[in-house]
N, C-alpha and C positions, 0 to 999 in steps of 0.2 A: 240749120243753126245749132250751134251747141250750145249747152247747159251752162257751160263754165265758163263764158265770157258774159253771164249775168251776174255770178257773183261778184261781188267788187274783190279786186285785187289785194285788200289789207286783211280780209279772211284767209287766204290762200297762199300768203306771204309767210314762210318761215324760219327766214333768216335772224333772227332776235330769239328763237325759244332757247335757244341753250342758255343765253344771258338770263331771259325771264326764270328759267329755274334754277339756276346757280343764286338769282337772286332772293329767290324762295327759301332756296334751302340754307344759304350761306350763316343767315346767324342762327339755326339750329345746331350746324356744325363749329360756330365759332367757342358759342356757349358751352357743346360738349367739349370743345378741349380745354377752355378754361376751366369746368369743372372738374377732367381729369388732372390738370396742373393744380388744382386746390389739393384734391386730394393725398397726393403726391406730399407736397408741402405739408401737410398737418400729419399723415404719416412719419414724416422726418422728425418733426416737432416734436410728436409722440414718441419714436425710439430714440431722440436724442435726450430727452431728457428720463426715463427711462434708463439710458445708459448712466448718465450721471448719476441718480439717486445711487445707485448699484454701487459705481464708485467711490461716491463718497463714504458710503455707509461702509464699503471695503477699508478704505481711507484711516476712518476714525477706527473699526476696528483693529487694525494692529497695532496700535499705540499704547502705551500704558498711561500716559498724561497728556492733555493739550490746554491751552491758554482758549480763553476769548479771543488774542489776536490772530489763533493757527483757524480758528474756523473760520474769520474773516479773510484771510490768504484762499483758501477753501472755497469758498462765495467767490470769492475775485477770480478763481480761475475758471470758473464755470465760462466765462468771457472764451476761453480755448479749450473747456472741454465738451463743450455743446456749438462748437464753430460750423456752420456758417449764421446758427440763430442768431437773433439781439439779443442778451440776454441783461445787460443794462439793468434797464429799472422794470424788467418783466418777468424776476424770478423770485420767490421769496423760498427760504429754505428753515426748515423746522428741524432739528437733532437732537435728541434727547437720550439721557441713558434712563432703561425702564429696570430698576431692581426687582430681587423676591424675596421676600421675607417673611419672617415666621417659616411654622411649620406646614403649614399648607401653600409655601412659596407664590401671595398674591401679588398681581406687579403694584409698584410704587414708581412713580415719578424719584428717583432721584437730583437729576439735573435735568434744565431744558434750558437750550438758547436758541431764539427767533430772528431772521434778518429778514426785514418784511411783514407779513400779515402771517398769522398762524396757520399752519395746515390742520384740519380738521383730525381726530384721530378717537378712536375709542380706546380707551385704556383696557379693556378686557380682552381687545383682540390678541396683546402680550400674553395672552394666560397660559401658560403651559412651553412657554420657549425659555424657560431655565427654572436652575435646580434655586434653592436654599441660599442665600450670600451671593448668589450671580446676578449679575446684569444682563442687558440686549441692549444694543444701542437700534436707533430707531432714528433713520433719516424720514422725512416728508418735503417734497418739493413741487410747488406749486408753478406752472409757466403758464404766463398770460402770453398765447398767442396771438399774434394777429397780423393779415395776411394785404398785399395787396388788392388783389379781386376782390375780398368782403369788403373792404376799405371801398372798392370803387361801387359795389352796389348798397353801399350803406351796413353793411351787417356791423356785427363787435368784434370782441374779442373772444376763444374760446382759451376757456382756463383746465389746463393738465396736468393733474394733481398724481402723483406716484409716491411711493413709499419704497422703504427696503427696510430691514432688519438684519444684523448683522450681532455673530456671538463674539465676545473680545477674545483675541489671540491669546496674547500673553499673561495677565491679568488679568480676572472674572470681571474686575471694576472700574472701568477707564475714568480717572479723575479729571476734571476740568478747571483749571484754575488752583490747584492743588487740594481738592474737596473732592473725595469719591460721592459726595450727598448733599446739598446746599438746600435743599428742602424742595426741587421738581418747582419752584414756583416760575414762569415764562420769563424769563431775562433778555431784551432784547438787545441786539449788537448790527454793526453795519450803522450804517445811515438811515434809521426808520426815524 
């Protein structure tokens, strides 16, 4: 008599293991490629808007004047120039021109305008990026991302917040609304 017609047959049966570990292992590998497509996506997020700051701050610098309405054109095209993000009601954009004056050329707010929530900024970061009578202009733009997969396991939104600074072209002092200096106090524009 042999050994192996005691064991019962559902022991020695292995037609079902490839299923049983495909099923093991399936949402480890599902999970890992969502995380990889996450990260993918927020990388994009982060060099597109990245790219923008860069251009706008390019943007406002070669002008010698702009309106209120030329920076809302500005905002509005963020729509095409961060495409394929939403960038809707998920972007708030901060530009300001930073003066130096006196003799020891400390920055001054001379103009700020906000569409959205303000970007955080230290005003001494300015220190030493112009002479005497010159300006910096100073984009901050904030993107509230937010993704489908965090959406589906409940997460939020993550907020990327970039800067640029740019020296003016033509003119040391890009005027806004016809005022090289309206007193730096936050003027909001857009739909806030």
């Amino acid at each position: 008599m042999r050994i192996r017609s005691f064991i019962p047959r559902v022991f020695t049966d292995i037609r079902g293991v490839a299923a049983a570990e495909f099923a093991l292992i399936a949402p480890a590998l599902i999970f890992l490629i969502m995380g990889v497509f996450e990260m993918s996506f927020r990388f994009r997020a982060s060099e597109e808007a990245t790219r923008y700051v860069h251009q706008v701050a390019d943007l406002i610098s070669r002008e010698t004047g702009l309106t209120t309405a030329q920076l809302e054109e500005i905002r509005n095209a963020a729509v095409f120039m961060m495409n394929p993000l939403d960038t809707t009601e998920n972007l708030d954009i901060d530009v300001s021109s930073i003066g130096f004056e006196g003799s020891d050329a400390d920055p001054a707010y001379l103009w700020r305008r906000v569409a959205g929530t303000p970007v955080t900024f230290n005003i001494e970061e300015a220190e030493g990026m112009g002479l005497e009578n010159e300006a910096v202009i100073r984009v901050g733009v904030r993107y509230n991302y937010r993704s489908v997969l965090t959406d589906l396991f409940g997460g939020g939104f993550m907020a990327i917040e970039r800067s640029a600074y740019a020296r003016p072209r033509v003119e040391r002092l890009v005027s806004l609304d016809g005022s090289t200096d309206d007193g730096g106090e936050i003027q909001y524009f857009g739909n806030n």
